[in-house]
PDB file as gemmi writes it, atoms N, CA and C in Angstrom:
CRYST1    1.000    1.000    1.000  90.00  90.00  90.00 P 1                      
ATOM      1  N   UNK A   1      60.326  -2.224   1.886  1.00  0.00           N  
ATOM      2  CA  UNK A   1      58.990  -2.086   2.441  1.00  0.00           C  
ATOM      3  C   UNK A   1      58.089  -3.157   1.832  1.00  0.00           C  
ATOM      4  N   UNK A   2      57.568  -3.425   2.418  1.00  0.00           N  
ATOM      5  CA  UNK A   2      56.604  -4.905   1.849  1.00  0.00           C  
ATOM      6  C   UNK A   2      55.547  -4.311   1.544  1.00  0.00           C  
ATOM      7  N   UNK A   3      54.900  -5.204   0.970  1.00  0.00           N  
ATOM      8  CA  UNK A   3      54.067  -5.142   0.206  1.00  0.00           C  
ATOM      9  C   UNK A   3      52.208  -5.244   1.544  1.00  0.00           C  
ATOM     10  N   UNK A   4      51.482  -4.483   1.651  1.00  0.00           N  
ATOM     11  CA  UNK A   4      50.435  -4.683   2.077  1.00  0.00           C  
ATOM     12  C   UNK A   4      49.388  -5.755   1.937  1.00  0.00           C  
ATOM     13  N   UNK A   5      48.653  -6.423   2.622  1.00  0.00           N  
ATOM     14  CA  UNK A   5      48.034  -7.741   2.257  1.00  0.00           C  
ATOM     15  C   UNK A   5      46.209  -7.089   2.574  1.00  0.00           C  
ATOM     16  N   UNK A   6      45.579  -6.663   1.268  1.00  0.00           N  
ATOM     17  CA  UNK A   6      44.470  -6.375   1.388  1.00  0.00           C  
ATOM     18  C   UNK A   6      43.122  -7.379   1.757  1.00  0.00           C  
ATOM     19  N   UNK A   7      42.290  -6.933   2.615  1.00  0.00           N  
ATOM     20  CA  UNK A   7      41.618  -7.919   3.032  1.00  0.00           C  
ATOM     21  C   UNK A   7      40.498  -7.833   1.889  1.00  0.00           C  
ATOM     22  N   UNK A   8      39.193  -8.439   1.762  1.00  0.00           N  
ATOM     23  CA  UNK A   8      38.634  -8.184   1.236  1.00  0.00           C  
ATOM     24  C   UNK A   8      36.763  -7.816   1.963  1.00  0.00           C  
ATOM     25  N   UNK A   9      37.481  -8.593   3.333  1.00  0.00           N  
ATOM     26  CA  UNK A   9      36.264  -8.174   4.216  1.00  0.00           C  
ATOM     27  C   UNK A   9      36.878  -6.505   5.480  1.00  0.00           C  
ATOM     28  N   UNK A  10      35.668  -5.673   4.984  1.00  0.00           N  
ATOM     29  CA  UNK A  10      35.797  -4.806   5.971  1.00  0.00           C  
ATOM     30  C   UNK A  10      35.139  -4.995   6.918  1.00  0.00           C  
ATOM     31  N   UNK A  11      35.319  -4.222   8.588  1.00  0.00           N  
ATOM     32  CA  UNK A  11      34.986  -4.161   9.571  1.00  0.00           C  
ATOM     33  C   UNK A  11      33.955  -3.090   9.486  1.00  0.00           C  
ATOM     34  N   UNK A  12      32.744  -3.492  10.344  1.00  0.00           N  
ATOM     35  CA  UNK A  12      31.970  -2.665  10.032  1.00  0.00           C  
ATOM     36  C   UNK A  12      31.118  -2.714  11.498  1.00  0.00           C  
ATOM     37  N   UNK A  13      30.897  -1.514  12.365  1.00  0.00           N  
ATOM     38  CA  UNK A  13      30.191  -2.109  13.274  1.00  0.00           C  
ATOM     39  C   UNK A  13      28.719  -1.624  13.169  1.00  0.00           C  
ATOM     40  N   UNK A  14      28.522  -1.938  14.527  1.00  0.00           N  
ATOM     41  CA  UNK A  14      26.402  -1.950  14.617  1.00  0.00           C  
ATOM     42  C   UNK A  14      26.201  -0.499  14.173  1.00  0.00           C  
ATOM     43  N   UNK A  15      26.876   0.997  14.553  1.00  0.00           N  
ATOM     44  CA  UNK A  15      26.000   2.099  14.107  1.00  0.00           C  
ATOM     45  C   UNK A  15      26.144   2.838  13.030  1.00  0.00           C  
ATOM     46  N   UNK A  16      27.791   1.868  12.220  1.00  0.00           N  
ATOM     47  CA  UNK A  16      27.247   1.556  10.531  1.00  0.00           C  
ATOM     48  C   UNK A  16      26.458   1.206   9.822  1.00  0.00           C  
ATOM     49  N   UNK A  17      26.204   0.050  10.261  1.00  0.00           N  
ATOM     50  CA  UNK A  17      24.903  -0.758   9.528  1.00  0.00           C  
ATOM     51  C   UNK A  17      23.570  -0.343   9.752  1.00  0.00           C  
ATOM     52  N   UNK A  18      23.138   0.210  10.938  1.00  0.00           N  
ATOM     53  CA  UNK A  18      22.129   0.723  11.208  1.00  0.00           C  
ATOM     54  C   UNK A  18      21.666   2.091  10.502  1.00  0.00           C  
ATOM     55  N   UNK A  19      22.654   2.967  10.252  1.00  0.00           N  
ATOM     56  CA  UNK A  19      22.705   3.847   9.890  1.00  0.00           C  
ATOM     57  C   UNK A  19      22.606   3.864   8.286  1.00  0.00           C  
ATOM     58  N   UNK A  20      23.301   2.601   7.689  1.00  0.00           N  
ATOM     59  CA  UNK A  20      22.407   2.300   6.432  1.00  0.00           C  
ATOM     60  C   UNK A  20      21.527   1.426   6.229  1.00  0.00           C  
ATOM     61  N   UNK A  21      21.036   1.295   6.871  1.00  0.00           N  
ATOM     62  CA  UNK A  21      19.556   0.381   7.194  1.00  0.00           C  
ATOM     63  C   UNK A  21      18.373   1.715   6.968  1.00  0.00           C  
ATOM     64  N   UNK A  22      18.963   2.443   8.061  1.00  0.00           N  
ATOM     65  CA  UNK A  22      17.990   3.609   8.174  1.00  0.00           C  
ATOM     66  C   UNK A  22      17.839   4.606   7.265  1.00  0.00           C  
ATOM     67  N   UNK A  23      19.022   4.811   6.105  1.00  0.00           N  
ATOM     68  CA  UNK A  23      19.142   5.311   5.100  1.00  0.00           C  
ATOM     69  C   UNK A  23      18.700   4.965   4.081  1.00  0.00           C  
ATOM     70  N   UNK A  24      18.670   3.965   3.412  1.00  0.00           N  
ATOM     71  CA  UNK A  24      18.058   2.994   2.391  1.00  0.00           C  
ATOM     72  C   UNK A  24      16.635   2.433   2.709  1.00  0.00           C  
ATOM     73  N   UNK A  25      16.628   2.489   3.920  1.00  0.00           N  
ATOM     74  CA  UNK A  25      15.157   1.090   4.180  1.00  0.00           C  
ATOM     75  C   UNK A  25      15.857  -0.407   3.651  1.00  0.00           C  
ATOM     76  N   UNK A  26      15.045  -0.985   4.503  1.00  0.00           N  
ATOM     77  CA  UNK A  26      14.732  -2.887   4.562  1.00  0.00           C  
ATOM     78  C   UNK A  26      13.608  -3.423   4.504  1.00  0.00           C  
ATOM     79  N   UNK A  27      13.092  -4.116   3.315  1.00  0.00           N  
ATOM     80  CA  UNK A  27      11.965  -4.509   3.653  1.00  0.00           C  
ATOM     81  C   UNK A  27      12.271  -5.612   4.177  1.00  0.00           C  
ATOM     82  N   UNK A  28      11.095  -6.506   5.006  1.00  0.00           N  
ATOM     83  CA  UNK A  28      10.794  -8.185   5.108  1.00  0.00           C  
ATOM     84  C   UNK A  28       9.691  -8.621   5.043  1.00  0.00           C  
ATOM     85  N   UNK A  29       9.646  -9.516   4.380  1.00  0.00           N  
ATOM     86  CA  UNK A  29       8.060 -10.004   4.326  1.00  0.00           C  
ATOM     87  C   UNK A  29       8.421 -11.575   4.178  1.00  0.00           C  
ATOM     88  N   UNK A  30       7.317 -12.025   4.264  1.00  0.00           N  
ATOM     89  CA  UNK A  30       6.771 -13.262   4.662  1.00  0.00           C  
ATOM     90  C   UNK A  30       5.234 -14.080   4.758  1.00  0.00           C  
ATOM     91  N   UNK A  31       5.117 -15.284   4.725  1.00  0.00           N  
ATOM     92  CA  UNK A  31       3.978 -15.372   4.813  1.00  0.00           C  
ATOM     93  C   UNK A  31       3.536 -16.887   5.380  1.00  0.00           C  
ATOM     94  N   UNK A  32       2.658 -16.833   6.625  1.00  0.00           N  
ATOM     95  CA  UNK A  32       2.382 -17.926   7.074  1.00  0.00           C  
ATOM     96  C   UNK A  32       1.053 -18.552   6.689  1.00  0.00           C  
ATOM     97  N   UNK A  33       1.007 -19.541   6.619  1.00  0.00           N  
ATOM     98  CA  UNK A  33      -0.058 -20.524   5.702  1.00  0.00           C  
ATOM     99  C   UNK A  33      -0.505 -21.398   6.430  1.00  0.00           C  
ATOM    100  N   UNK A  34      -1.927 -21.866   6.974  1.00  0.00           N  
ATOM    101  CA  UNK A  34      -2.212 -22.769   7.623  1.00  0.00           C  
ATOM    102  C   UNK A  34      -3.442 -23.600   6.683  1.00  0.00           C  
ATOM    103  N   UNK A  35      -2.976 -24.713   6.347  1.00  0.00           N  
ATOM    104  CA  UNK A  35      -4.108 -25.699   5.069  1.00  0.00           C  
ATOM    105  C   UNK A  35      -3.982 -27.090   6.185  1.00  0.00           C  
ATOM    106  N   UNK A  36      -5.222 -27.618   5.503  1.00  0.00           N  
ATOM    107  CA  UNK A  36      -5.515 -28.775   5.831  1.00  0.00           C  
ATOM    108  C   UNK A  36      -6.064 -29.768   4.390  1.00  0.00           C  
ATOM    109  N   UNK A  37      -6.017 -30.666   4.199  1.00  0.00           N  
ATOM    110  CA  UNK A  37      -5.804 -31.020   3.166  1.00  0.00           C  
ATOM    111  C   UNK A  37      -6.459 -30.080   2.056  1.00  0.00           C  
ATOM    112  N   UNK A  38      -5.152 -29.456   1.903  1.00  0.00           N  
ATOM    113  CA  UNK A  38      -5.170 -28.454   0.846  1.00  0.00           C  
ATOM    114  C   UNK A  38      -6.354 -27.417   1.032  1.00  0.00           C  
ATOM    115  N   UNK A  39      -6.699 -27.384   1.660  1.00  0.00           N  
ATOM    116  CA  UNK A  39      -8.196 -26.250   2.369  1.00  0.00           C  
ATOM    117  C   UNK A  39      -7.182 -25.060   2.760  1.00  0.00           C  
ATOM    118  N   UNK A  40      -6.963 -24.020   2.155  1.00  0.00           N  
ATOM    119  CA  UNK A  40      -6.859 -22.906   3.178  1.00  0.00           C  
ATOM    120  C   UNK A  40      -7.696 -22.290   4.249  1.00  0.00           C  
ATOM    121  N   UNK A  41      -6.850 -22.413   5.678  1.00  0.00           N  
ATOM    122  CA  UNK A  41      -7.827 -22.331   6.557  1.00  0.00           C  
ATOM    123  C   UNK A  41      -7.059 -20.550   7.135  1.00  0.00           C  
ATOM    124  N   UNK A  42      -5.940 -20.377   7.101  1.00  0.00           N  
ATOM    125  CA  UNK A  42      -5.374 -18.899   7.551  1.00  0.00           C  
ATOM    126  C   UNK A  42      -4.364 -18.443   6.894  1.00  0.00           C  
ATOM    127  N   UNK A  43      -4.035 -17.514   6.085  1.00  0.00           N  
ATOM    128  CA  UNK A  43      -2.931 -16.730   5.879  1.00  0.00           C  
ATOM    129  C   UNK A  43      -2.945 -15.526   6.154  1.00  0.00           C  
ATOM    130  N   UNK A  44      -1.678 -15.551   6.571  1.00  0.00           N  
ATOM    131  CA  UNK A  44      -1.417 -13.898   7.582  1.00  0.00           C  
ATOM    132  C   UNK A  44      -0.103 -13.435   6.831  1.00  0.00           C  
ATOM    133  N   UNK A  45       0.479 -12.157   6.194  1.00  0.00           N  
ATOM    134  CA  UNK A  45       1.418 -11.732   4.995  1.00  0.00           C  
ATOM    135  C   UNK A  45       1.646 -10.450   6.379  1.00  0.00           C  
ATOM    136  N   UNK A  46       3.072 -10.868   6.247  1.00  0.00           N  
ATOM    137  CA  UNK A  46       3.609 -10.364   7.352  1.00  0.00           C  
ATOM    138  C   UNK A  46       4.845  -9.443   5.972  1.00  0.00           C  
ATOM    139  N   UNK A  47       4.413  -8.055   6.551  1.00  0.00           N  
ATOM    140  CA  UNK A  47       5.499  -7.478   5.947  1.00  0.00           C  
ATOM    141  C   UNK A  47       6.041  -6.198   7.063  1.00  0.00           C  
ATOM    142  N   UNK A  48       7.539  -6.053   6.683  1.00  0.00           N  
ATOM    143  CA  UNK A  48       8.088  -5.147   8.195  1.00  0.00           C  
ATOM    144  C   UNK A  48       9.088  -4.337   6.736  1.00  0.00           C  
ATOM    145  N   UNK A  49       8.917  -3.004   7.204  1.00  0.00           N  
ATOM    146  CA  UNK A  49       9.416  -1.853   6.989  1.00  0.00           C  
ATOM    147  C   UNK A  49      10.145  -1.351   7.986  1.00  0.00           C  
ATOM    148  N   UNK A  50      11.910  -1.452   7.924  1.00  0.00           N  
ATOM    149  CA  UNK A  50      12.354  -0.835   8.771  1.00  0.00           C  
ATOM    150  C   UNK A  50      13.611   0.494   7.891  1.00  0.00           C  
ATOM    151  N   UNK A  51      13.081   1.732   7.971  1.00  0.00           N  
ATOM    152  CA  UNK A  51      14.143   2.958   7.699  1.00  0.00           C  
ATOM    153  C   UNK A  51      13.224   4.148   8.521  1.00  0.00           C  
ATOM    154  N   UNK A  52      14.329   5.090   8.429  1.00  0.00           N  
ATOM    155  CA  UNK A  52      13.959   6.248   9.153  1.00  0.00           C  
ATOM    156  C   UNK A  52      12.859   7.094   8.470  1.00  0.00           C  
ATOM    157  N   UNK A  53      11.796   8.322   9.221  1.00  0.00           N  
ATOM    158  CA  UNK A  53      10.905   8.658   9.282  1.00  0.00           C  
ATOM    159  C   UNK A  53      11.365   9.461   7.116  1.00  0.00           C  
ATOM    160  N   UNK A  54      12.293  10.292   7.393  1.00  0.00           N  
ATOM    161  CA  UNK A  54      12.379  10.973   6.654  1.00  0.00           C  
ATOM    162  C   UNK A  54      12.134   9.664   5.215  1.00  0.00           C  
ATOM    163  N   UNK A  55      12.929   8.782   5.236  1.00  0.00           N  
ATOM    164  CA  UNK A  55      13.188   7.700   3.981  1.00  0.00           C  
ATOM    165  C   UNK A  55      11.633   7.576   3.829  1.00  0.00           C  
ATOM    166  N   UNK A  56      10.887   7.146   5.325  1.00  0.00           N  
ATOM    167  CA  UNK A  56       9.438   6.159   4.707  1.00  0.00           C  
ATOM    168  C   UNK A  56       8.552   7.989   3.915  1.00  0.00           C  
ATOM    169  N   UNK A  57       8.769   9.117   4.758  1.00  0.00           N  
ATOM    170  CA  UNK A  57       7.879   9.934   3.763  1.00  0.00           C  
ATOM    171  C   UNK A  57       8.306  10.121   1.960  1.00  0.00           C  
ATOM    172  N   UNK A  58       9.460  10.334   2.165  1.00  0.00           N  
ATOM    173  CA  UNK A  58       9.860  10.092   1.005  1.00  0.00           C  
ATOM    174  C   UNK A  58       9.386   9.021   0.065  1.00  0.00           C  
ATOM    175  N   UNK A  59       8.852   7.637   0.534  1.00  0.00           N  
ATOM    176  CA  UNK A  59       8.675   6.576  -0.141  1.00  0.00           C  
ATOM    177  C   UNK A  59       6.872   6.855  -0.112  1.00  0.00           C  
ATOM    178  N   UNK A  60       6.628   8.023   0.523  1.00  0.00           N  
ATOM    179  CA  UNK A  60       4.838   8.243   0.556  1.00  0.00           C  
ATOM    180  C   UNK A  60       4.116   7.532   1.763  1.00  0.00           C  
ATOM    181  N   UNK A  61       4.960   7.191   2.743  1.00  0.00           N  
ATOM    182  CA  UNK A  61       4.302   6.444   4.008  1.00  0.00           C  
ATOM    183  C   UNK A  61       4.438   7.447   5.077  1.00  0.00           C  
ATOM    184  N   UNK A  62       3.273   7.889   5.743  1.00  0.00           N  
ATOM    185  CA  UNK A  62       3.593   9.094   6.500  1.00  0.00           C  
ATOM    186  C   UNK A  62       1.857   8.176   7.263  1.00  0.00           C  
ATOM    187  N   UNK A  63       1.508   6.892   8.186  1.00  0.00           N  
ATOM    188  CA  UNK A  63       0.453   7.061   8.597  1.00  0.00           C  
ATOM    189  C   UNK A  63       0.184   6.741   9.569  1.00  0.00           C  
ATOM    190  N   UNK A  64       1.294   7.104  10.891  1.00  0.00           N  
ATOM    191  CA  UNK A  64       1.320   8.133  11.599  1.00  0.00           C  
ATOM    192  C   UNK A  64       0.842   9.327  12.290  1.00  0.00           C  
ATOM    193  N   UNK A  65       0.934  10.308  11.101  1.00  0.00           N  
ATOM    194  CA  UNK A  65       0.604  11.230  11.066  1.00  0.00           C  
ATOM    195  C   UNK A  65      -0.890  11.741  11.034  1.00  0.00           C  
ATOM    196  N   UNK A  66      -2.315  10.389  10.599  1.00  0.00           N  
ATOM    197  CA  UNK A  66      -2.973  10.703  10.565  1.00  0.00           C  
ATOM    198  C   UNK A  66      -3.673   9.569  11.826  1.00  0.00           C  
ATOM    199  N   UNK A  67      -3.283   8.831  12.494  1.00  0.00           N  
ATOM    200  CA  UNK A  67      -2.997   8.522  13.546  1.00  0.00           C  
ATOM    201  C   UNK A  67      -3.426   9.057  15.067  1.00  0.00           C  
ATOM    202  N   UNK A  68      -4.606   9.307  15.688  1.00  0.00           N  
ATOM    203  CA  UNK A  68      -5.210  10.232  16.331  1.00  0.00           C  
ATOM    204  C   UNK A  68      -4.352   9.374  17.552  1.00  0.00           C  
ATOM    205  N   UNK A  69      -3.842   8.304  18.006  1.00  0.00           N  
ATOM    206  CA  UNK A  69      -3.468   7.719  19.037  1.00  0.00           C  
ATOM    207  C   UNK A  69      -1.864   8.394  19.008  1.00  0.00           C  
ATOM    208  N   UNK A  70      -0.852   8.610  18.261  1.00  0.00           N  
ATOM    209  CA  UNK A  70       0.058   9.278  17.987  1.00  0.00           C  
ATOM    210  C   UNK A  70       0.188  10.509  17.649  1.00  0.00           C  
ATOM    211  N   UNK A  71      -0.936  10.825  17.080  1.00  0.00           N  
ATOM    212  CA  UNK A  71      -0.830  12.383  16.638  1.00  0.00           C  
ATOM    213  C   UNK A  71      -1.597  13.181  17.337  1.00  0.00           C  
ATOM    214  N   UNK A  72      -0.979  13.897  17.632  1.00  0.00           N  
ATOM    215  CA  UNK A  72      -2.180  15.027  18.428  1.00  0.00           C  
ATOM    216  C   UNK A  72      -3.000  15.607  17.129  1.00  0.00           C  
ATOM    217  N   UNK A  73      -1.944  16.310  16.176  1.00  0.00           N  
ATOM    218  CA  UNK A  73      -2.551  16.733  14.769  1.00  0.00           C  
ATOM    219  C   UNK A  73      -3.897  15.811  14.525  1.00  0.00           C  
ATOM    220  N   UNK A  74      -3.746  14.773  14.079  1.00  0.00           N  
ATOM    221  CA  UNK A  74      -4.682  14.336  13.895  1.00  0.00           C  
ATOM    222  C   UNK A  74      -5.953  14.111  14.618  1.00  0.00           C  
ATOM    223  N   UNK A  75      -5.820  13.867  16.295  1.00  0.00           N  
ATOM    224  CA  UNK A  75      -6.733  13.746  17.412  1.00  0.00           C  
ATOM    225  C   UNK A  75      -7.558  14.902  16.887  1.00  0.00           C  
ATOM    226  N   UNK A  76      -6.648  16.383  16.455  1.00  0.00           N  
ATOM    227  CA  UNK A  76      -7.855  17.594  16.817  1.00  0.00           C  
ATOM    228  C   UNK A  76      -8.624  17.073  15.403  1.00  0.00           C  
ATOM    229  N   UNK A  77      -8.281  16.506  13.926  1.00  0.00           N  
ATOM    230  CA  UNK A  77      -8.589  16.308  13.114  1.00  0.00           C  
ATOM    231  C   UNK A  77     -10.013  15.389  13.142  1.00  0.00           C  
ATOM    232  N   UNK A  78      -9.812  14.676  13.897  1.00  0.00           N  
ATOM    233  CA  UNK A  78     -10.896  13.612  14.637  1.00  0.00           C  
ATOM    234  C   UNK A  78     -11.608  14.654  15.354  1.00  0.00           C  
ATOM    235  N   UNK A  79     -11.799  14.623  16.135  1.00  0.00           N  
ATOM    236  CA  UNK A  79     -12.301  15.798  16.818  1.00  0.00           C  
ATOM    237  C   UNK A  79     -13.203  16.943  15.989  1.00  0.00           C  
ATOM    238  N   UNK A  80     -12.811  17.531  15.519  1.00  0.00           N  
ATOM    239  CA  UNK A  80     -13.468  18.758  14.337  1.00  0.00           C  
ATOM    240  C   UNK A  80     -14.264  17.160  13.567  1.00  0.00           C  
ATOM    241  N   UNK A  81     -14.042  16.597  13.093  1.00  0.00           N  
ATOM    242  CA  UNK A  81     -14.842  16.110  12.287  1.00  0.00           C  
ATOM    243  C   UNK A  81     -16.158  15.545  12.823  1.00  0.00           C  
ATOM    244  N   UNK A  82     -15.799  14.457  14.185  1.00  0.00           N  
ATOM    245  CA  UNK A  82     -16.931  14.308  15.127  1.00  0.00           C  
ATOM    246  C   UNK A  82     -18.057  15.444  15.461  1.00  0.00           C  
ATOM    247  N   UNK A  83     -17.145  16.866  15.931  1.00  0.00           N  
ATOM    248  CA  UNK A  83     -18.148  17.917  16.182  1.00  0.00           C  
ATOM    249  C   UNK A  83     -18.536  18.907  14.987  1.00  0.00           C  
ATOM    250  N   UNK A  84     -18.415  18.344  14.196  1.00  0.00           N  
ATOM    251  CA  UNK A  84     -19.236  18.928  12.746  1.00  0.00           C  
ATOM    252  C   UNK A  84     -20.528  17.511  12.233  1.00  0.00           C  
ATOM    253  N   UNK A  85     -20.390  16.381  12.514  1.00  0.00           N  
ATOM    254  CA  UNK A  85     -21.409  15.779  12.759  1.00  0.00           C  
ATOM    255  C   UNK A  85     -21.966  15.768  13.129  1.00  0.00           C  
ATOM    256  N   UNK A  86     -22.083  16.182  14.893  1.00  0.00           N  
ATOM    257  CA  UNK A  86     -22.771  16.384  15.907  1.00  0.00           C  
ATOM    258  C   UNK A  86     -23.630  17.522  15.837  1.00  0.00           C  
ATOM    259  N   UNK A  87     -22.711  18.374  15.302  1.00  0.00           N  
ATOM    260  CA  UNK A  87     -23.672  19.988  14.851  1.00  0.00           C  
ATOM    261  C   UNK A  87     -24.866  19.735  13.768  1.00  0.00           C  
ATOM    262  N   UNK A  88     -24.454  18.799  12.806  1.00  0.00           N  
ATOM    263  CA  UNK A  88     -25.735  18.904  12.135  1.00  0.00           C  
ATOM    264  C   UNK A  88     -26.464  17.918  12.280  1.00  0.00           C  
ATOM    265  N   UNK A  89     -26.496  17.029  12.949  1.00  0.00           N  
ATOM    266  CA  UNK A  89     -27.751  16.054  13.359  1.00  0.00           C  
ATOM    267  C   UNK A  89     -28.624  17.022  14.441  1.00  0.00           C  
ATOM    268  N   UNK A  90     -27.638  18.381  14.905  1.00  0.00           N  
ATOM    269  CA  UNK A  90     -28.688  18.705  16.210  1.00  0.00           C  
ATOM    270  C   UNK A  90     -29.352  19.753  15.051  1.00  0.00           C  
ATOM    271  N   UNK A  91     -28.825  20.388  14.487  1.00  0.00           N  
ATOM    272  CA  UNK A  91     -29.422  21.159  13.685  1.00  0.00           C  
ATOM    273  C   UNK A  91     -30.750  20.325  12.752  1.00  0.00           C  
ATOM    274  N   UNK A  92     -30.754  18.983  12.476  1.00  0.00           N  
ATOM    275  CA  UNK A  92     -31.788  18.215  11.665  1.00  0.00           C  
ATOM    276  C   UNK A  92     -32.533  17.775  12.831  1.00  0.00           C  
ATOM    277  N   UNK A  93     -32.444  17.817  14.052  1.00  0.00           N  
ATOM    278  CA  UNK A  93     -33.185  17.741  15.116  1.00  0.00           C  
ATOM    279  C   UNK A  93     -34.216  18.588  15.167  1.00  0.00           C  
ATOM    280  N   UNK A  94     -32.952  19.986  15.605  1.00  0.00           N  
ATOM    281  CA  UNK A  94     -33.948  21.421  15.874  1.00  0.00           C  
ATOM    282  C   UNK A  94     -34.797  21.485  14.680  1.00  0.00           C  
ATOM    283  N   UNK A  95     -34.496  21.245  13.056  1.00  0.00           N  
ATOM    284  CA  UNK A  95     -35.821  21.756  12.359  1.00  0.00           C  
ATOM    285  C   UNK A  95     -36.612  20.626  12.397  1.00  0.00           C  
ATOM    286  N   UNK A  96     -36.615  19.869  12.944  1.00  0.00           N  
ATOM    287  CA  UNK A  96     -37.744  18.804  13.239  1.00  0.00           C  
ATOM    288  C   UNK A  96     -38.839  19.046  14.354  1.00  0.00           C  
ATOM    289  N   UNK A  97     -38.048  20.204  15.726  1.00  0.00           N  
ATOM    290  CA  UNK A  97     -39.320  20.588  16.219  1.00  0.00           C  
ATOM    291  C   UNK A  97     -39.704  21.497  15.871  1.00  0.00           C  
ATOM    292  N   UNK A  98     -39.082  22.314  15.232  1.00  0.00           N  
ATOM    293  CA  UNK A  98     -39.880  23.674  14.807  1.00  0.00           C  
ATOM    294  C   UNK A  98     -41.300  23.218  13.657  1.00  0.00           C  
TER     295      UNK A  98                                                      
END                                                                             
């Protein structure tokens, strides 16, 4: 029986890797620079977070969640807060005519 010839690269496909992508997180960042003699005129710091919901709360990024365009939670959160403003400017109204 011969002897086996071990590779040292494994096969690995896309919903491996993704799946530890999404497990671990990836950061990327970067940063674009626009100078003119030596003048900074724009920098823009481009950073991308890619893992799954559970990883980023875990890492304390949950903002989203407070997110009134995504969250309904939050919309009513917006909401109650707007109409608790509204209540007391009318209330500093009303004792203004009394």
């Amino acid at each position: 029986m011969p002897d086996q010839i071990v590779h040292a690269i494994q096969t690995t496909n896309l919903a491996d890797i993704l799946e530890r992508v999404l497990d671990k997180g990836i950061v990327i960042a970067g940063d674009i620079k626009i100078q003119i003699a030596d003048v900074d005129l724009l920098t823009i710091k481009i950073r991308l977070l890619i893992a799954s919901v559970d990883k980023a709360m875990e890492m304390g990024i949950n903002w989203w969640q407070q997110d009134s365009f995504l969250s309904e939670k939050a919309k009513e959160t917006e909401l109650d807060k707007e109409n608790k403003s509204l209540k007391k400017r009318l209330e500093q109204l009303e004792a203004k005519v009394k």
